[in-house]
C-alpha positions as CSV (number, residue, x, y, z in Angstrom):
1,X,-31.7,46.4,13.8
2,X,-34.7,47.4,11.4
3,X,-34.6,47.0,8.0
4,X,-36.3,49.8,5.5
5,X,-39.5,48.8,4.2
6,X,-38.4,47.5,0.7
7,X,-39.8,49.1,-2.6
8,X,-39.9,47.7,-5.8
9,X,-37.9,50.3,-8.3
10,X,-37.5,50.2,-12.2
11,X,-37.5,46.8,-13.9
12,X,-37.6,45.2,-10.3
13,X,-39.9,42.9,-8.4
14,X,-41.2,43.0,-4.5
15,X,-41.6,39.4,-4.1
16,X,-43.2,38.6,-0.4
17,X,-41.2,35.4,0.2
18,X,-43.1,32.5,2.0
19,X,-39.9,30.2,2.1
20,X,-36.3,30.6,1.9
21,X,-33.2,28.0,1.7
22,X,-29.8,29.1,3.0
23,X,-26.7,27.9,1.3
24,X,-23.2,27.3,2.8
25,X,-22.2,29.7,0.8
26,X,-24.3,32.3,2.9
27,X,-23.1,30.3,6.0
28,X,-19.5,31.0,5.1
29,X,-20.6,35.1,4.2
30,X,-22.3,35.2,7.9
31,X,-18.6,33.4,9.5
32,X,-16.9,36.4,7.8
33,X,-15.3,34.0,4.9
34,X,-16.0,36.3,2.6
35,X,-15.3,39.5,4.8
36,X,-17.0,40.8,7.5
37,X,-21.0,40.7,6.8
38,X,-23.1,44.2,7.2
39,X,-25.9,43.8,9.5
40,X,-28.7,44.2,6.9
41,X,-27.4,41.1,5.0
42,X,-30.2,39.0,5.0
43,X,-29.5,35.2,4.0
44,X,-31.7,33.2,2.4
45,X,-31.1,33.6,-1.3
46,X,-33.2,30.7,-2.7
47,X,-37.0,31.7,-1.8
48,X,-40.2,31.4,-3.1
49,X,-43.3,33.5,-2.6
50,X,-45.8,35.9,-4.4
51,X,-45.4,39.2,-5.9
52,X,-46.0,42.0,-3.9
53,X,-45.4,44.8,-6.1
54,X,-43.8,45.5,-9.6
55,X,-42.1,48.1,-10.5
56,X,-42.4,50.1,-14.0
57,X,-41.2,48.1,-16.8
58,X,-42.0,45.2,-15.7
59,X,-44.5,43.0,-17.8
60,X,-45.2,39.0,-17.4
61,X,-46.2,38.9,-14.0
62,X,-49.1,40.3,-11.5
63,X,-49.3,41.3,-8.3
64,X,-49.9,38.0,-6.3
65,X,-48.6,35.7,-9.3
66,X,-46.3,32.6,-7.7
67,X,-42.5,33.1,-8.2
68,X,-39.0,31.4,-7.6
69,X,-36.1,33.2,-7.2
């Protein structure tokens, strides 16, 4: 399954991750702990990266800046 191309909206981010950790609490969300997972839940909530795009309202950072999130 394909994913839509993400866009950064209001007050939002686009951060192009270059690593990502998964956490056992993602592991128990993908084993259905937590309910059944949709197919465009993407694990890896702890990544780090550059910013690809910011949306309006968004001051403090730059296309390309490092980030965690």
């Amino acid at each position: 399954m394909e994913a839509p191309t993400p866009q950064a909206g209001p007050r939002e981010v686009l951060v192009r991750v270059a690593y990502a950790g998964v956490n056992y609490a993602e592991v128990q969300h993908r084993l259905g702990d937590f309910g059944p997972p949709s197919p465009l839940d993407i694990p890896g909530m702890d990544a780090s990266g550059h910013v690809a795009a910011l949306g309006e309202d968004v001051s403090g950072l730059a296309v390309g800046d490092p980030v965690a999130v």
